[in-house]
N, C-alpha and C positions, 0 to 999 in steps of 0.2 A: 444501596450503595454498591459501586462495583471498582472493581482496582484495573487500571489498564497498565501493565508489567512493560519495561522496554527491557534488553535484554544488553548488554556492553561488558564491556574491560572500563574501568574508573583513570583519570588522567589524561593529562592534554597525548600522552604518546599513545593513546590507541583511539582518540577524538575521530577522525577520520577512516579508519578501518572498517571494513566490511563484514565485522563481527559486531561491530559498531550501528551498525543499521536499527535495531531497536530501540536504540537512544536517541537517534536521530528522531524515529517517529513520534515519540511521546515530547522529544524537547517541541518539534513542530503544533502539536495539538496544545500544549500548553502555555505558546507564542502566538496562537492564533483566536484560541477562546478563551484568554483573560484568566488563566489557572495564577492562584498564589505564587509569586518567589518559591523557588527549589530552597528547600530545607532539609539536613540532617533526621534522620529517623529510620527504626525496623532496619537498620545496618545498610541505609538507604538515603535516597534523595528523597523526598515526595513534594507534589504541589496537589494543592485541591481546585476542585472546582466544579463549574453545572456541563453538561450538555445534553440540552434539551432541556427534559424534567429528571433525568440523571446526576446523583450526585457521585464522583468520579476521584478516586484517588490515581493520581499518576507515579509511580514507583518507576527506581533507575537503584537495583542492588548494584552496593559498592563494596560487593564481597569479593570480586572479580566471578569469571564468568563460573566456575567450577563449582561454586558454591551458593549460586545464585539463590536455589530455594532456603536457605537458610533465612535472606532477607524477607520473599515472599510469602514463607510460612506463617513468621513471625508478627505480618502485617494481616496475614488473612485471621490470624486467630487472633487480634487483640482487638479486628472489627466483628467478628464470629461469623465471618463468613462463610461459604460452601465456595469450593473450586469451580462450580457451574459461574459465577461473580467476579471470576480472576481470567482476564485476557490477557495474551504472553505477546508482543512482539517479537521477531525473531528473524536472523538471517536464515537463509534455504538454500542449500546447495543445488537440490535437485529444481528448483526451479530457473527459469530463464531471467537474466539481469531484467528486472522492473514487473516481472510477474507477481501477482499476489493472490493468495485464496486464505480463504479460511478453515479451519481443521475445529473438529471436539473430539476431544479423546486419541485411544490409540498412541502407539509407542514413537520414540523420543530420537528413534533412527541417527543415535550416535552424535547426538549434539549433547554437548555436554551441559550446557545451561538449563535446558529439556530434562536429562537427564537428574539435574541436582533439585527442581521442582516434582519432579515424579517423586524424587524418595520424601519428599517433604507434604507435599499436598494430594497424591495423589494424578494419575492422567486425566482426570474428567476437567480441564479446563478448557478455556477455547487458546489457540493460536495463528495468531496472523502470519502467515507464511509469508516473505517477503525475499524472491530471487534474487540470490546474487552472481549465478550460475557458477560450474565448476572448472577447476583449472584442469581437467583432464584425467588428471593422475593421482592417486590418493595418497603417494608420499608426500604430491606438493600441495593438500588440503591447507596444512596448518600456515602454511607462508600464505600463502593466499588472502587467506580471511583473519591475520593480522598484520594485510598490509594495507596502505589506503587505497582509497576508490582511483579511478585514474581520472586527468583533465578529461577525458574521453565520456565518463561515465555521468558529468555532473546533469548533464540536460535531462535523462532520465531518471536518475536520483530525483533530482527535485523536483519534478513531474511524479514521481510518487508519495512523496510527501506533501503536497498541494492536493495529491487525492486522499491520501489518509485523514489529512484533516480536514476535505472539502466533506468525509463521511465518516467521521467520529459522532456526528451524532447521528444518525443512521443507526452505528455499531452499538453506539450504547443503549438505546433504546430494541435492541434486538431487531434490527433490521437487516439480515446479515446480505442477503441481495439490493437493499440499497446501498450499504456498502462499500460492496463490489461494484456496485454501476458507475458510483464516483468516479473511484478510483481507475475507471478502463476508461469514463469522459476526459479524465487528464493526460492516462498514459497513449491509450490511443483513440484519440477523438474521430468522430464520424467524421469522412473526407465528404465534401461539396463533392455536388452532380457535374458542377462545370469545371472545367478545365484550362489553367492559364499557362499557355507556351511561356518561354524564355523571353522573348521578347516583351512580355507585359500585358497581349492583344488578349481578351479573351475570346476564347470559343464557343458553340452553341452549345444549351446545355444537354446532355444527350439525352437524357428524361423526358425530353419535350419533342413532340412532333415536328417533324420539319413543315412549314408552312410551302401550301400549295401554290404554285406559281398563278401569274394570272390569265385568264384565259381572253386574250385577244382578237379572239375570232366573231367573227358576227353572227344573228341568230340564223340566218340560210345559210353561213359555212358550216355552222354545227349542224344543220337537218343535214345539208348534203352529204357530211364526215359518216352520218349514221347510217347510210345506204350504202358505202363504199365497201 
């Protein structure tokens, strides 16, 4: 069994926000693959369910973000699991809006959600690093990522959430570069060889050789071409 953690503030007033991004991705994987109704538990939301041959707890602590491993701990030890079992969703400063990798181990780089799982469970878990990029200046961190996404941002938000759960099962069956692969087919799909102007005309595809014109001349204009 493994637990897939989304990481958020509880309530419609932070539903939208950019700290919010981990609840987004677990709500989406458990809208998509038939997970249980969201239920009360471990100071949490959870929904169950399969992907793949993965049996998968989905967790949304509603401890607010500061305190998140409290919920986590609580769920990882009443299945007796190991932190290697527990994947964190999470927003990412340091990454670009719609970027995402995956991380094991290593330090918590001043998120606080990061931070209240580390005292609880230890760093050895995995987490889904999901860009929300930064506002520049680190007095204005905290407005930033509790305020909402902008009209601007929706196309790629949910182009990464169509990749997280086009490769939730991928992740849970430890597939971690399948993944990834999803998730870069949705955010940015291989562009065609050809080329369509404004107009709607297409053009040759440029992968392809251009065909050789035809050669009109007669068999004694070509002998004679070849002595000239």
């Amino acid at each position: 069994m493994q637990i897939f953690v989304g990481l958020g503030n509880p309530g419609g007033k932070y539903a939208k926000t950019r700290h919010n991004i981990g609840f987004m991705a677990v709500d989406r994987i458990a809208e998509d693959h038939g997970f249980t109704p969201w239920r009360a538990r471990f100071q949490g939301e959870v929904a169950e369910g399969r992907l793949g041959s993965e049996k998968v707890l989905l967790l949304k602590p509603q401890t607010f973000m500061n305190l998140s491993g409290q919920s986590v701990g609580e769920a990882m030890r009443f299945f007796k699991l190991d932190p290697g079992d527990v994947t964190v969703f999470h927003d990412e400063l340091d990454l670009a809006p719609g970027k995402c990798r995956v991380k094991t181990g290593g330090g918590h780089a001043g998120h606080n959600g990061l931070r209240s799982i580390h005292q609880h469970i230890g760093e050895a878990y995995h987490r889904i690093r999901l860009g929300i990029g930064h506002p520049g200046r680190k007095e204005a961190v905290s407005g930033y990522v509790l305020h909402d996404f902008a009209k601007a941002e929706e196309g790629w938000l949910d182009d990464l959430m169509r990749g997280i759960s086009d490769g939730a099962k991928a992740l849970a069956e430890g597939d971690k570069p399948g993944f990834q692969n999803a998730v870069a087919l949705r955010v940015a799909p291989p562009r065609s060889s050809k080329s369509v102007p404004k107009d709607g005309t297409a053009t040759r595809d440029e992968t392809k050789p251009v065909a050789e014109a035809e050669d009109s001349r007669s068999p004694l204009q070509k002998l004679a071409d070849k002595f000239r």
